[in-house]
DSSP file (Angstrom, degrees, kcal/mol; ACC not computed):
  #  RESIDUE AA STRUCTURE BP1 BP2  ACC     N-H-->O    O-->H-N    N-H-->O    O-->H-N    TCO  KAPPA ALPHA  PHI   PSI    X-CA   Y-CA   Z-CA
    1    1 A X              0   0    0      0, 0.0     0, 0.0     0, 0.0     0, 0.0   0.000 360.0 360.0 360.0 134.6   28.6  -18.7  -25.5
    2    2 A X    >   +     0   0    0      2,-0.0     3,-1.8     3,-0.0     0, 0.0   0.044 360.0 159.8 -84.0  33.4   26.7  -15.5  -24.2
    3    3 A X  T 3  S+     0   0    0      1,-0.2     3,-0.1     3,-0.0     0, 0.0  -0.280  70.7  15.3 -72.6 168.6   29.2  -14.2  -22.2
    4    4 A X  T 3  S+     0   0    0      1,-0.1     2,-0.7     0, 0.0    -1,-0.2   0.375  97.4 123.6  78.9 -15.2   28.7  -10.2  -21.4
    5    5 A X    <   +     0   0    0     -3,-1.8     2,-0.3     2,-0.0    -1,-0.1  -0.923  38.8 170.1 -88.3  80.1   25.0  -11.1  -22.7
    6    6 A X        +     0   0    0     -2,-0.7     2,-0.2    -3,-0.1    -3,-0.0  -0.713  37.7  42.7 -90.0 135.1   23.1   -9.9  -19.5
    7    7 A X  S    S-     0   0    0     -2,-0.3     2,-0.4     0, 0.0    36,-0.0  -0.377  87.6 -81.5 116.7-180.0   19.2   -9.7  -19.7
    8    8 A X        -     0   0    0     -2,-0.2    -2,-0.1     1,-0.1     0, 0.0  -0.788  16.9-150.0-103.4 136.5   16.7  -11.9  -21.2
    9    9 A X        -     0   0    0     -2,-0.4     3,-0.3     1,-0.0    -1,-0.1   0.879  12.0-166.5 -81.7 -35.8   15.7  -12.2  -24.7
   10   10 A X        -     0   0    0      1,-0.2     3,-0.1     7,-0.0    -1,-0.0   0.880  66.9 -71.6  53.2  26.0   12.1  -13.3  -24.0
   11   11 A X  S    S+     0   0    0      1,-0.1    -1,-0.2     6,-0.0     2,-0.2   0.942 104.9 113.8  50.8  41.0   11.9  -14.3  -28.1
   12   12 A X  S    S-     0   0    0     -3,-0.3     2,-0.2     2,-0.0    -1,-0.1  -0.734  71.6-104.0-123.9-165.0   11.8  -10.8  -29.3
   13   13 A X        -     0   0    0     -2,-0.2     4,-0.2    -3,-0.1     5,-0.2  -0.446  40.3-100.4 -41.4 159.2   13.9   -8.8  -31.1
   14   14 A X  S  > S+     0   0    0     -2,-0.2     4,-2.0     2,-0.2     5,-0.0   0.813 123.2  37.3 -55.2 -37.8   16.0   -6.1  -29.5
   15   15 A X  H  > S+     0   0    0      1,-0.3     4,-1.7     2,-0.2     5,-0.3   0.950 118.6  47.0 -95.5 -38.7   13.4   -3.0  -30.5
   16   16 A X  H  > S+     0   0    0      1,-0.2     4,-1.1     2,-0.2    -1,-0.3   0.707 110.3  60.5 -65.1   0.0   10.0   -5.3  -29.9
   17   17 A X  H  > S+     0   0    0     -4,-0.2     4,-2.9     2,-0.1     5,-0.3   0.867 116.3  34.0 -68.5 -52.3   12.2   -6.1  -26.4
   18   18 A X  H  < S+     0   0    0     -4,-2.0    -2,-0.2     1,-0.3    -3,-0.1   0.529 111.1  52.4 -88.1   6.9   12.0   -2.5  -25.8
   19   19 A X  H  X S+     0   0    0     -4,-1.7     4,-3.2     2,-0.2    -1,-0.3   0.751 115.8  46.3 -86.3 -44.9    9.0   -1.6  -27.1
   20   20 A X  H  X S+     0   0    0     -4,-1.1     4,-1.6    -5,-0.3    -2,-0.2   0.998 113.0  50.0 -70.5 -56.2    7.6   -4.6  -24.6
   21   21 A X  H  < S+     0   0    0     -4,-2.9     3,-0.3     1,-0.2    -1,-0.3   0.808 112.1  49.8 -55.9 -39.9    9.8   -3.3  -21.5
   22   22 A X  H >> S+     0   0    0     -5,-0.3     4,-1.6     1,-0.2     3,-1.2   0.896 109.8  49.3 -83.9 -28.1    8.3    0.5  -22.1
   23   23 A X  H 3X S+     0   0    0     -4,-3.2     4,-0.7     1,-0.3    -2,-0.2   0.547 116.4  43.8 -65.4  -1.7    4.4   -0.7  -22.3
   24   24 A X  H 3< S+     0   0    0     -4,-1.6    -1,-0.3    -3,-0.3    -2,-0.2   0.194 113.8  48.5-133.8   9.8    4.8   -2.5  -19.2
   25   25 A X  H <> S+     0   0    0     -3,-1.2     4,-2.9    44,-0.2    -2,-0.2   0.476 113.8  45.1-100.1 -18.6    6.7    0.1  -17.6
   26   26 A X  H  X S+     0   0    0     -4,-1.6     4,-2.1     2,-0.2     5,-0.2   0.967 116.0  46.8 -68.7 -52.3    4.2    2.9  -18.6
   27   27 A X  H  X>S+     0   0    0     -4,-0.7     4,-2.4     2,-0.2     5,-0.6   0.997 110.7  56.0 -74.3 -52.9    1.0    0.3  -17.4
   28   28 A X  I  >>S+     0   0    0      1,-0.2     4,-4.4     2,-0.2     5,-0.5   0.905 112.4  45.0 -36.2 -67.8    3.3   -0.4  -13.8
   29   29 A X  I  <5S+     0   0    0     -4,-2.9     3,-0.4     1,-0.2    -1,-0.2   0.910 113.8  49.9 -55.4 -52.1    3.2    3.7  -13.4
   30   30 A X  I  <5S+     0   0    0     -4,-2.1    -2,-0.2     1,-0.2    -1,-0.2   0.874 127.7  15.5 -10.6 -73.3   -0.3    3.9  -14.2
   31   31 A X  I  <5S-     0   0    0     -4,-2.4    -1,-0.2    -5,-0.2    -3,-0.2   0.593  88.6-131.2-103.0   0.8   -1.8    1.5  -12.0
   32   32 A X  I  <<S+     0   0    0     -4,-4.4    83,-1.5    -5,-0.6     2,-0.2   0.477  90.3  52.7  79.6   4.4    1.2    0.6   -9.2
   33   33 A X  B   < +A  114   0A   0     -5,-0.5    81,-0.2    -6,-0.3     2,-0.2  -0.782  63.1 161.3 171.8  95.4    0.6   -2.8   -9.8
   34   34 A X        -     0   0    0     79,-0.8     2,-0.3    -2,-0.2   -10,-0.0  -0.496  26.5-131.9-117.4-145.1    0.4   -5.3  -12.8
   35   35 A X        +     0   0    0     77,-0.2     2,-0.4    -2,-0.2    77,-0.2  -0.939  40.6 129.7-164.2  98.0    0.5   -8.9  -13.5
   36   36 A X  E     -B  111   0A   0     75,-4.5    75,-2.3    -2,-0.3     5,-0.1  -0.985  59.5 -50.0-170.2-177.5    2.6  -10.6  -16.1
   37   37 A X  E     -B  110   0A   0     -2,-0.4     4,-0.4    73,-0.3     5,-0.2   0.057  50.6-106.5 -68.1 159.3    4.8  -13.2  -16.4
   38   38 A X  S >> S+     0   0    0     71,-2.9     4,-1.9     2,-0.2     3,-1.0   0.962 115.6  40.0 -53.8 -59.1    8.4  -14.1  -13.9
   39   39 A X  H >> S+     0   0    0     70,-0.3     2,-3.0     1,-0.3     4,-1.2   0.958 108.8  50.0 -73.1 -82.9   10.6  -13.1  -16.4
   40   40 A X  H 3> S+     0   0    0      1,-0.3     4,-0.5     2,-0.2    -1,-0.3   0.460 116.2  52.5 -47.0   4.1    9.3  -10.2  -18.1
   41   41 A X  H X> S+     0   0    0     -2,-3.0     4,-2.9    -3,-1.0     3,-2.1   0.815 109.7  41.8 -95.6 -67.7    8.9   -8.9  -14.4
   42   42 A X  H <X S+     0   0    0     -4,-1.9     4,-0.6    -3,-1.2    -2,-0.2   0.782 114.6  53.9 -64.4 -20.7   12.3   -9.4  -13.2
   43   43 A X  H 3< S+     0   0    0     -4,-1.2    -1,-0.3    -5,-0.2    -2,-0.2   0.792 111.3  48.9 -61.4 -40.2   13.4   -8.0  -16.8
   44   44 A X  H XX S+     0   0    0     -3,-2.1     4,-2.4    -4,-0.5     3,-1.4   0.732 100.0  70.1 -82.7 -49.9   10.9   -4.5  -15.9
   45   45 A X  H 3X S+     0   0    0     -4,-2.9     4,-1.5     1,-0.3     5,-0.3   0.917 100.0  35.9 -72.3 -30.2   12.4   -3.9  -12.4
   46   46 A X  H 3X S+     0   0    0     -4,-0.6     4,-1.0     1,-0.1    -1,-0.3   0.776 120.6  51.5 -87.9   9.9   15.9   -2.7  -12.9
   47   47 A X  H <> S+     0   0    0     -3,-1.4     4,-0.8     2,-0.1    -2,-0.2   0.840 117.9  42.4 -96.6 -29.1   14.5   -0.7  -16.3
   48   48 A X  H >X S+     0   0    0     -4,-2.4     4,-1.8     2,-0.2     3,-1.4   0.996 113.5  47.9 -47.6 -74.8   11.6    0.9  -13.7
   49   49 A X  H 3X S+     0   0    0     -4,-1.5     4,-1.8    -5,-0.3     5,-0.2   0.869 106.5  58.4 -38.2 -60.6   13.8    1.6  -10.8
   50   50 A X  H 3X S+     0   0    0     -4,-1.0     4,-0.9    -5,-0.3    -1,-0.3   0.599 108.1  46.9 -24.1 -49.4   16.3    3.3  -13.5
   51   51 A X  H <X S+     0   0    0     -3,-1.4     4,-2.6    -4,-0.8     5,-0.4   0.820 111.5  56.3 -48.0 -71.8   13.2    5.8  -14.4
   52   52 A X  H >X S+     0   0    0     -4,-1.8     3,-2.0     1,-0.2     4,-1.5   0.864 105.1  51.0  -8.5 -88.8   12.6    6.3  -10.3
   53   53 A X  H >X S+     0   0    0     -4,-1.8     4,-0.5     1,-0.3     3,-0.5   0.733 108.8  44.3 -53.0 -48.8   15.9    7.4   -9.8
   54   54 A X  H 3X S+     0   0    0     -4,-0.9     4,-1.7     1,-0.2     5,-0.4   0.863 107.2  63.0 -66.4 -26.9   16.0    9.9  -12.3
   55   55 A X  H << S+     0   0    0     -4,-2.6    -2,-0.2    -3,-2.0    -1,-0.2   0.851 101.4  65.5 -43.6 -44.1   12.2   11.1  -11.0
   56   56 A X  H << S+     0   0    0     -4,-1.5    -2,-0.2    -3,-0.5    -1,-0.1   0.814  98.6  40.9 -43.6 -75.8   14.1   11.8   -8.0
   57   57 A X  H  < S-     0   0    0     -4,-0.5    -2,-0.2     1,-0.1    -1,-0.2   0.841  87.2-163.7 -63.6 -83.5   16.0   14.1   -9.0
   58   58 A X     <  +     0   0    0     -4,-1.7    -1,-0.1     1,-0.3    -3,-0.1   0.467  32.3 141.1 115.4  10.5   13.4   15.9  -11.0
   59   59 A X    >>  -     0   0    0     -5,-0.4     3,-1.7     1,-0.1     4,-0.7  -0.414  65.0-110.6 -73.9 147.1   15.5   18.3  -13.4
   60   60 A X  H 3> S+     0   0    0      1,-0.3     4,-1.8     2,-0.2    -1,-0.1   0.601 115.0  56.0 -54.8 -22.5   14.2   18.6  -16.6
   61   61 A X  H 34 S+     0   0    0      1,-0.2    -1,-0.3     2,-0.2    -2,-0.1  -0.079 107.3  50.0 -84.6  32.3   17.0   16.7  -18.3
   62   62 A X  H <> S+     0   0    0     -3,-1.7     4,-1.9     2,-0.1    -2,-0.2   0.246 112.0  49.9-120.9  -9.0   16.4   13.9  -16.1
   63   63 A X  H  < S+     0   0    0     -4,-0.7    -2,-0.2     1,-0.2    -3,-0.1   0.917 111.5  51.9 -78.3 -37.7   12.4   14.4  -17.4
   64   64 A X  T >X S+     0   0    0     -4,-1.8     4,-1.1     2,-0.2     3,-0.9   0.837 110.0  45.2 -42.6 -55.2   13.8   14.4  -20.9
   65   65 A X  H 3> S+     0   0    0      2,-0.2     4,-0.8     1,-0.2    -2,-0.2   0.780 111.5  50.3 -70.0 -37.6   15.6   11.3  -20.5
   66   66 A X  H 3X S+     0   0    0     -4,-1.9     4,-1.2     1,-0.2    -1,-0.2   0.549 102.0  63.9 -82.8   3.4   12.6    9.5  -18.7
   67   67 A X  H <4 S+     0   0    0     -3,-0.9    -2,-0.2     2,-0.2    -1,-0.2   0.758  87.6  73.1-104.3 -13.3   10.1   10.7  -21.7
   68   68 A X  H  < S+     0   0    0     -4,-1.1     3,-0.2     1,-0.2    -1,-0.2   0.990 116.2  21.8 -37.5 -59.6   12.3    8.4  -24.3
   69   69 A X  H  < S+     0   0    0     -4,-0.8     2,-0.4     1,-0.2   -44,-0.2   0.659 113.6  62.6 -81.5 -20.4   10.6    5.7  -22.5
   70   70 A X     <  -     0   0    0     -4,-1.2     6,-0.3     1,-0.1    -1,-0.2  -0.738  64.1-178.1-119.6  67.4    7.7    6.6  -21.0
   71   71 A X        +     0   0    0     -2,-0.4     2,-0.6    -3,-0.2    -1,-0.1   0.415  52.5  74.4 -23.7 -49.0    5.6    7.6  -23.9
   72   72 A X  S >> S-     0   0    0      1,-0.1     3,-2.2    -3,-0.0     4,-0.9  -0.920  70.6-140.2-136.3  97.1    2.3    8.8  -22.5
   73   73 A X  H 3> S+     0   0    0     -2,-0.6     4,-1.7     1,-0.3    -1,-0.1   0.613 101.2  51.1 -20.2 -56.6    2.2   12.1  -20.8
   74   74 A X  H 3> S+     0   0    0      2,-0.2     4,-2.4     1,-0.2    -1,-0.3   0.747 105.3  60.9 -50.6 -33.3   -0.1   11.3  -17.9
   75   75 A X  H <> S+     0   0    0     -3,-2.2     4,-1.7     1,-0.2    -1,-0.2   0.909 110.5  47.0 -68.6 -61.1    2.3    8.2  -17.3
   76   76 A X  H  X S+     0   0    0     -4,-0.9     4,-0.8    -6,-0.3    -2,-0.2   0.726 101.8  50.2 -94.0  -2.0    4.9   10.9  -16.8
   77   77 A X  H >X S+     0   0    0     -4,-1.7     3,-4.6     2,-0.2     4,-1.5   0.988 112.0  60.4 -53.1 -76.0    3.8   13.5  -14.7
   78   78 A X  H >X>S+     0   0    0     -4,-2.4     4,-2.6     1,-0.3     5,-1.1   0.582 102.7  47.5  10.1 -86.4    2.9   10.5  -12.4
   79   79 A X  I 3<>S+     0   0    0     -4,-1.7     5,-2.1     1,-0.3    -1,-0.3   0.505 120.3  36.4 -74.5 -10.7    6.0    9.4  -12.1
   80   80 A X  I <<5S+     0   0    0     -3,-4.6    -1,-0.3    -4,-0.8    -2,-0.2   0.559 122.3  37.8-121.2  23.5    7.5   12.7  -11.3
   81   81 A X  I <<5S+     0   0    0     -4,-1.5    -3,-0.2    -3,-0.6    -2,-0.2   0.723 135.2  14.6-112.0 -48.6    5.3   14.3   -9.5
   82   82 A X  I  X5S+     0   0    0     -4,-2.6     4,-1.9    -5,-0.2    -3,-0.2   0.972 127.5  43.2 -63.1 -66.8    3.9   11.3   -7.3
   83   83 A X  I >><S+     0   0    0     -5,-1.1     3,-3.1     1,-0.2     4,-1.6   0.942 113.1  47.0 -45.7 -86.3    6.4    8.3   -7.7
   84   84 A X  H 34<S+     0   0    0     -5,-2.1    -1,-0.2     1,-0.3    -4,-0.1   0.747 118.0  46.4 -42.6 -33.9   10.1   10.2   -7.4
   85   85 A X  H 34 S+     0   0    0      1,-0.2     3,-0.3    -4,-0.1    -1,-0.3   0.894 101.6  55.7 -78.6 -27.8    8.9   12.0   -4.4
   86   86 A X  H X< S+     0   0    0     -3,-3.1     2,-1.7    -4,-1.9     3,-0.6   0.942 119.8  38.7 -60.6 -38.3    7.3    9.2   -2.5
   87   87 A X  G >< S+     0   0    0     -4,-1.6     3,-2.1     1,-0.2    -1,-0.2   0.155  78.2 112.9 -86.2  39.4   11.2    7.4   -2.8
   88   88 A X  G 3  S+     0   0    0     -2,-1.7    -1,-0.2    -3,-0.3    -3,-0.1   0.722  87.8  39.8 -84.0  -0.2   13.2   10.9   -2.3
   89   89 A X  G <  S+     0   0    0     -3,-0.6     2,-0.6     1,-0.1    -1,-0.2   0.528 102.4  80.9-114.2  10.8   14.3    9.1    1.1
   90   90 A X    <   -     0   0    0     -3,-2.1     2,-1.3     1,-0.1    -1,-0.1  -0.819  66.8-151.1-123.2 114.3   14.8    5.7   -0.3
   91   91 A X        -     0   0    0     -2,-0.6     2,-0.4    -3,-0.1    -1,-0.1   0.167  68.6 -54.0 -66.8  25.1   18.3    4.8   -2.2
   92   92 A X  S    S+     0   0    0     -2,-1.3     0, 0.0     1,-0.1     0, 0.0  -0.907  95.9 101.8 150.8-147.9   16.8    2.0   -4.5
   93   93 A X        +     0   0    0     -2,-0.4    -1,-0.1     1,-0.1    -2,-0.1   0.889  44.2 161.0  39.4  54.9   14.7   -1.4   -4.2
   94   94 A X        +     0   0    0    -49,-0.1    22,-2.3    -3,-0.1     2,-0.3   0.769  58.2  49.7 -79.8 -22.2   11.5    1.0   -5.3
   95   95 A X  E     -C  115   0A   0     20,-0.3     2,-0.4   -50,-0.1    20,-0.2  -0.864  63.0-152.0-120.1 157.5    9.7   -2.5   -6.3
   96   96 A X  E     -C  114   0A   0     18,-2.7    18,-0.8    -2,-0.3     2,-0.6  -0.965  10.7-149.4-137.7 126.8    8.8   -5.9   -5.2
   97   97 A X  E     -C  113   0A   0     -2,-0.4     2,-0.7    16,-0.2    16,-0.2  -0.803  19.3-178.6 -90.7  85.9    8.3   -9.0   -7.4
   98   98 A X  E     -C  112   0A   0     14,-1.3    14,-2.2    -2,-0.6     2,-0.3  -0.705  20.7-139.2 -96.0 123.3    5.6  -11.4   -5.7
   99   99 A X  E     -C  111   0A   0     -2,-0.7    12,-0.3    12,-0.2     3,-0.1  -0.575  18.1-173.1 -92.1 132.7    5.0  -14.6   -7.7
  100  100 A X  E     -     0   0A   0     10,-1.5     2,-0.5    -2,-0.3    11,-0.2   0.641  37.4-100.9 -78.6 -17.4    1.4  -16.0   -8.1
  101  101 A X  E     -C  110   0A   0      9,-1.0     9,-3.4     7,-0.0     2,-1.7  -0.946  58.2 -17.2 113.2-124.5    1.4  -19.2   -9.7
  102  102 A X  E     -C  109   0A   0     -2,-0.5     5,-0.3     7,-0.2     7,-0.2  -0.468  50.9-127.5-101.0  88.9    0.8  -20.7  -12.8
  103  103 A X     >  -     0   0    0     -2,-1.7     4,-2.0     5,-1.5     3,-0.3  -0.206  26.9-134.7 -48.3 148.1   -1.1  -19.2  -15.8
  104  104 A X  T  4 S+     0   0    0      1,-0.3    -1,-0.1     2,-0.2    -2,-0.0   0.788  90.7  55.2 -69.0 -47.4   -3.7  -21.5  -16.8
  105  105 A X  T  4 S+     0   0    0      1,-0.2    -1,-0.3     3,-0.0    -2,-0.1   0.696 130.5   7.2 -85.5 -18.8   -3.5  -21.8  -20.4
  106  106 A X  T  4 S-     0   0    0     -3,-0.3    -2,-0.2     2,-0.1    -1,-0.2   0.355  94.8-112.7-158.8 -10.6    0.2  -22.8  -20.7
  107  107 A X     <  +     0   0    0     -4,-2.0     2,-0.3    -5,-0.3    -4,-0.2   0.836  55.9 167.5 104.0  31.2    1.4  -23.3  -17.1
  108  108 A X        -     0   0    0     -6,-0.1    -5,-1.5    -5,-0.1    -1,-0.3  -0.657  44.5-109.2 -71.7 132.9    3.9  -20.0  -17.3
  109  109 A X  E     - C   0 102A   0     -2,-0.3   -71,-2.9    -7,-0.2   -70,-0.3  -0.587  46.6-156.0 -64.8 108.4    5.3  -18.8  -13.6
  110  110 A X  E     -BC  37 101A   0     -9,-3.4   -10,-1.5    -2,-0.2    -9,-1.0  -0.918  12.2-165.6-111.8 159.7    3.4  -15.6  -13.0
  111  111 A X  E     -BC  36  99A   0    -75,-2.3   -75,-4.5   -12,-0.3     2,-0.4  -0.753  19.4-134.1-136.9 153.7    4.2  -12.8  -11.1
  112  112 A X  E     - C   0  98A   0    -14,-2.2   -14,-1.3   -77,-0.2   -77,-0.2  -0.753  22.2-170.1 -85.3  73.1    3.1   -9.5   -9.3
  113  113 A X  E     + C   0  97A   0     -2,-0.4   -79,-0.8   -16,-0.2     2,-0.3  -0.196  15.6 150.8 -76.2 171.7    5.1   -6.6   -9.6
  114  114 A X  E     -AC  33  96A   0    -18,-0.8   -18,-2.7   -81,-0.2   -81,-0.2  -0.991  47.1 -82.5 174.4 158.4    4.6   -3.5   -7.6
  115  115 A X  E     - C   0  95A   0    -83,-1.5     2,-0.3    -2,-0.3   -20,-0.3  -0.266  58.1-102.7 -78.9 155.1    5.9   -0.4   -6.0
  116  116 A X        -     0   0    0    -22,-2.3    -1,-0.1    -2,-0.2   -21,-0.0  -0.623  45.0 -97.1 -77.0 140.4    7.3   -1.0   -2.4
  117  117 A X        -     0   0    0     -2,-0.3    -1,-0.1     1,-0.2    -3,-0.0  -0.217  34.9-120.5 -50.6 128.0    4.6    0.2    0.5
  118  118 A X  S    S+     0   0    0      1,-0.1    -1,-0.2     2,-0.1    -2,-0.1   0.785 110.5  62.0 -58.7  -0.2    5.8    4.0    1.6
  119  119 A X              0   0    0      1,-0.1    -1,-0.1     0, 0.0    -3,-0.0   0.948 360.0 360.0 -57.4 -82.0    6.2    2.4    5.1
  120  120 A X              0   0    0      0, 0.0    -1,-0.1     0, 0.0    -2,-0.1   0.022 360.0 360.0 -40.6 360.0    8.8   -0.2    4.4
């Protein structure tokens, strides 16, 4: 029985889990916008949002905290100088999952993730 077990394994190990969940949050800041499978999406949003919210804030131990994960300098300036400020008004639900269909070669449910429009 899993109980207490929350999250997905996605057939990795714990550190290749988190190795996968910090390249795919690094490419999300980059480009706003990837492509990748249902699960590994819905797996990526509350460890993205998590990263937001401490960009809010913007303190250097919250900059500290977000460069464990977010590896690639450029990646984090981004996210606290563009991202945390566009959401400085918005108390969570910084992203939106929209699912596309089917990958071709093996018939996986994939999905879009993405930052929420600053309108909305």
């Amino acid at each position: 029985m899993r109980h207490q077990k929350a999250g997905r394994q996605l057939r990795r190990t714990s550190e290749q889990r988190l190795a996968l969940l910090r390249n795919l949050a690094t490419s999300l800041i980059e480009s706003e916008s990837i492509e990748t499978t249902e699960a590994k999406a819905k797996e990526l949003r509350p460890f993205v949002e998590k990263l937001i919210t401490k960009a809010r804030t913007g303190t250097l131990h919250a900059r500290r905290l977000a460069i464990r994960h977010i590896h690639k300098r450029e990646a984090a300036d981004k996210l606290f100088q563009v991202i945390g400020p566009r959401f400085a008004a918005r108390n969570g639900g910084y992203t939106r999952i929209l699912k596309t269909g089917f990958r071709k070669g093996d018939g996986a449910d994939m999905a879009r993730i993405e930052f929420m429009p600053e309108g909305q």
